[in-house]
N, C-alpha and C positions, 0 to 999 in steps of 0.2 A: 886463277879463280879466287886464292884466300884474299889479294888486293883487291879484287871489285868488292869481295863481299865487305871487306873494310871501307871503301870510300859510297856506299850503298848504307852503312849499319845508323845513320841519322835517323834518312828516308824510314827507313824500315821501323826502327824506333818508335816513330812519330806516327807512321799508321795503327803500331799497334795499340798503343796508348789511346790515342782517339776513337779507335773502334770501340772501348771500352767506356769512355768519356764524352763519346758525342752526345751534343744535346740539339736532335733533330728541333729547328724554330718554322716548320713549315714554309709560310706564301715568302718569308722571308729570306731563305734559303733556295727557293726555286729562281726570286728574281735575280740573288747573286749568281747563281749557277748558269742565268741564258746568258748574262755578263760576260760572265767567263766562254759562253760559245762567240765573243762575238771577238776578232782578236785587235780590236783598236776602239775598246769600251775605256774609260775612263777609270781606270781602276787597276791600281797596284798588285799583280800575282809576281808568284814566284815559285815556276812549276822547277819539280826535279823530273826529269822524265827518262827513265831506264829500258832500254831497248838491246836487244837479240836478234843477231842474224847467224845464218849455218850455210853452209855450201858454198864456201868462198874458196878462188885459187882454182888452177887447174885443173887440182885432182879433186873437188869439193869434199876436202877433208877440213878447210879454214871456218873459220868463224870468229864475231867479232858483238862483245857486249861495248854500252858507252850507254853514261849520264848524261844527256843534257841539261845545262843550268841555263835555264829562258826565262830573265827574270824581265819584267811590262811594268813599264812607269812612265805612266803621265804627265806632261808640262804641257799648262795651261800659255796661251797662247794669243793675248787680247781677251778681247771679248766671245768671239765667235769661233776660236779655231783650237786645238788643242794639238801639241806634238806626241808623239805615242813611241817613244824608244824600247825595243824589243831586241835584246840580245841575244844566241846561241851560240854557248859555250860546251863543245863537249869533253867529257873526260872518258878515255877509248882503252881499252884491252881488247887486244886481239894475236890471233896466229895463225900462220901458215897460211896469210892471204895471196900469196907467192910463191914461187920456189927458193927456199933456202931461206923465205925472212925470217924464220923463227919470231918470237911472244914480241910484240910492245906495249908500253904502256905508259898512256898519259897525257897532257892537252893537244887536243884539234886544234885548227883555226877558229876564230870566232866569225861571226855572221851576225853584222849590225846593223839594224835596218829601222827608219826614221820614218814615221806615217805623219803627216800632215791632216786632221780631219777635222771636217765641221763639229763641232757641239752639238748641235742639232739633224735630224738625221732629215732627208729633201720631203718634198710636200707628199713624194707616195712610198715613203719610209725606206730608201736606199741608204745604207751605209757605209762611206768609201774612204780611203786613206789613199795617197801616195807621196811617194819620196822618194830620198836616196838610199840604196846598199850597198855594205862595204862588208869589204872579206878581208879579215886581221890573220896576217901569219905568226899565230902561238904557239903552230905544234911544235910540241917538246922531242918529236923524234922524225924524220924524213919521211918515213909510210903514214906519219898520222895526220900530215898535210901537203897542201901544196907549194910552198915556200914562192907564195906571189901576192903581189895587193891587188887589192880588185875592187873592183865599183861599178854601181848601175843602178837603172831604175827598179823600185819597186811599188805597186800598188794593191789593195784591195780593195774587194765590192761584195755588202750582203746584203740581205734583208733578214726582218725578222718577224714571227708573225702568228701569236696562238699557238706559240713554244716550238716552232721551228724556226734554223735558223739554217740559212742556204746563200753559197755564195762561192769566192774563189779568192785565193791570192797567190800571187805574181813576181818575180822578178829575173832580172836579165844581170848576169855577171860577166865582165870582161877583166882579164888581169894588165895591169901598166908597168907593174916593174916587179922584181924578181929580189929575192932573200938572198947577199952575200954579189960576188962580182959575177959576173961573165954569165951566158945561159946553163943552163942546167937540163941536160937531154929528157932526165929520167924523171922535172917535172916539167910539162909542157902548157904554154901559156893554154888561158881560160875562157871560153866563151860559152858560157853556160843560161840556161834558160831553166827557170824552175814554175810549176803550175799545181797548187793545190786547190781543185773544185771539192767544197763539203758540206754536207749537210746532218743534222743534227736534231735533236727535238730533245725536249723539256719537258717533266712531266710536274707536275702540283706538287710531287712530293720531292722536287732536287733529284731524281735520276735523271741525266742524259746519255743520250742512244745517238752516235756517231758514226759515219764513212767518210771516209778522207780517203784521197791517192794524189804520195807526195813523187808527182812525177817531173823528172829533170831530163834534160834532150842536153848532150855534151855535142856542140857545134864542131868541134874539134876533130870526136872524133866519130861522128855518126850515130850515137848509138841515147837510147833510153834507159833510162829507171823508174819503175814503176812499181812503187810497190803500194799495195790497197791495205787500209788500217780500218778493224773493224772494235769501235770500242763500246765501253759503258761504263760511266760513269755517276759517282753520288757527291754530294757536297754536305757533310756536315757540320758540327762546331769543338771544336778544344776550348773549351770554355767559353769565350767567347770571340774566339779567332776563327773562322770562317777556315776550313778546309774540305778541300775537294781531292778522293781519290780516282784513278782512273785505273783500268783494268783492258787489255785489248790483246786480237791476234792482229799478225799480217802476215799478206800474200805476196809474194814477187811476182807479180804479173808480166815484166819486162824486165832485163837484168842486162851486163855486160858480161862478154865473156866469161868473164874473173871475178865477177860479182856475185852477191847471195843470191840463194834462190829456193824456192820452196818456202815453209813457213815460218816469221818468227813471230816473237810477240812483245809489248809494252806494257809497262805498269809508267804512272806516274803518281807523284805526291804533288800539289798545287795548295801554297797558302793563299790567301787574298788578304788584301788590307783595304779595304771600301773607305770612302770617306766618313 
C-alpha cells in the first residue's frame, strides 16, 4: 500500500490544488467536458485513472489496485480524416490473486489502439472510429501480464446530442507470438473480445453522469468480465489548464473463477489540452 500511495501522490497532489484554484468558465467548460465523453474527439487528455478490485483468488482474500496512464493524441490526417492514438498503460499492485503468489508490483502490458475518424461527424451526427489494436508485453513481473503480442481490430460508434452522449466501443485480440522461446503453459495464447456500451450526459455546468460496462468474453477460455462502472464527473480549470476529475463505484456483474467480485471503485485525474 505505501508504493501505490507513492506512485498515486502527483494524481492526488493535483486534485487537491485545483479544488482549491479552480476557476469554474461555464458554457466553455461544458463543451470541453462532452469532448472529453466522446473517446475519438480531437483533443489531447491525459487521464490518470486509479482503480480497486477485492475478492480475488480462490479464497477471495486477493485484491488488486492499478493506475492507468491513457494518454489521447490526435494526428491530423489530410483534410477529412484524423488518426486518434489512445494508449493504456497500467501500473498494478496486487496480492494473493493465487495460491502462493504473494504482492506484485509494477507495469502491465500496454493496449494500443489507433481510431481512424472522419473530422466531421455523418449527415445524422454518428461518430465512428476504426482501426488496428495491439497488446505490448511490458509487464515487469509474469502475473502482471501475458507475455504475448497481440493484434486486432478495434472500432467505435456514438452519438451525441443535447449533452448526451451514447454509443459502444470494440475490439477483438488474438496473440501471434509469445515473450522468450518455446510456449509457455501458465500463459496461454489470446483471443479476446472486449465490448464497452456507454452512455453519459452533460450538464451546463461541466458535470458528467456516466454507465459504462467494460465487458470482455476470453474465447479461450469460455468465460466473461463484466464489470458495470457507475461514475460522476466535473471539469474544471488550474488556471488555465482545463481539468476534469472523476469519481465512481463498480459492480462485477460477471467475473471468472479467480477474478474480483463484489464492489470496487475508481477515481480519475484527466488533463486536456484543446487546441
Amino acid at each position: 500500500m505505501r508504493t501505490l500511495v507513492r506512485y498515486l501522490a502527483f494524481p492526488l497532489w493535483l486534485v487537491s490544488v485545483t479544488a482549491v484554484c479552480a476557476q469554474d468558465l461555464g458554457g466553455d467548460n461544458a463543451e470541453l467536458a462532452k469532448k472529453l465523453s466522446n473517446p475519438v474527439a480531437a483533443m489531447i487528455s491525459v487521464p490518470f485513472q486509479f482503480n480497486y478490485d477485492q475478492k480475488m483468488g480462490p479464497a477471495d482474500d486477493g485484491h488488486r489496485t492499478y493506475l492507468n496512464l491513457q494518454p489521447v493524441i490526435p494526428v491530423s490526417v489530410g483534410s477529412d480524416w484524423t488518426m486518434i492514438s489512445r494508449t493504456i498503460l497500467p501500473v498494478t499492485s496486487q496480492s494473493d490473486i493465487a495460491p502462493g503468489s504473494g504482492h506484485q508490483f509494477g507495469l502491465g502490458d500496454i493496449t494500443q489502439s489507433l481510431f481512424f475518424s472522419p473530422k466531421q461527424p455523418s449527415g445524422n451526427g454518428i461518430i465512428w472510429g476504426v482501426g488496428p489494436a495491439f497488446l505490448i508485453p511490458t509487464a515487469t513481473d509474469d502475473l502482471l501480464g501475458s507475455k504475448k503480442w497481440g493484434a486486432g481490430p478495434t472500432a467505435v460508434v456514438l452519438k451525441q446530442s443535447h449533452g448526451w452522449t451514447y454509443g459502444f466501443l470494440a475490439n477483438h485480440i488474438w496473440s501471434f507470438a509469445s515473450v522468450g522461446r518455446g510456449h509457455d503453459p501458465s500463459h496461454p495464447d489470446i483471443s479476446s473480445t472486449f465490448v464497452q456500451p456507454f452512455l453519459s450526459y452533460t450538464t451546463p455546468t461541466a458535470w458528467t453522469f456516466g454507465i459504462n460496462a467494460e465487458s470482455s468474453y476470453d474465447w479461450k477460455h469460455t468465460q466473461w468480465s463484466v464489470p458495470v462502472n457507475i461514475t460522476a464527473a466535473k471539469l474544471t480549470r488550474f488556471g488555465k489548464l482545463p481539468v476534469s476529475f472523476t469519481g465512481g463505484i463498480r459492480y462485477w456483474a460477471e467475473s471468472p473463477e479467480n477474478g474480483a467480485k463484489g464492489w470496487g471503485f475508481r477515481f480519475a485525474t484527466t488533463l486536456l489540452l484543446p487546441k
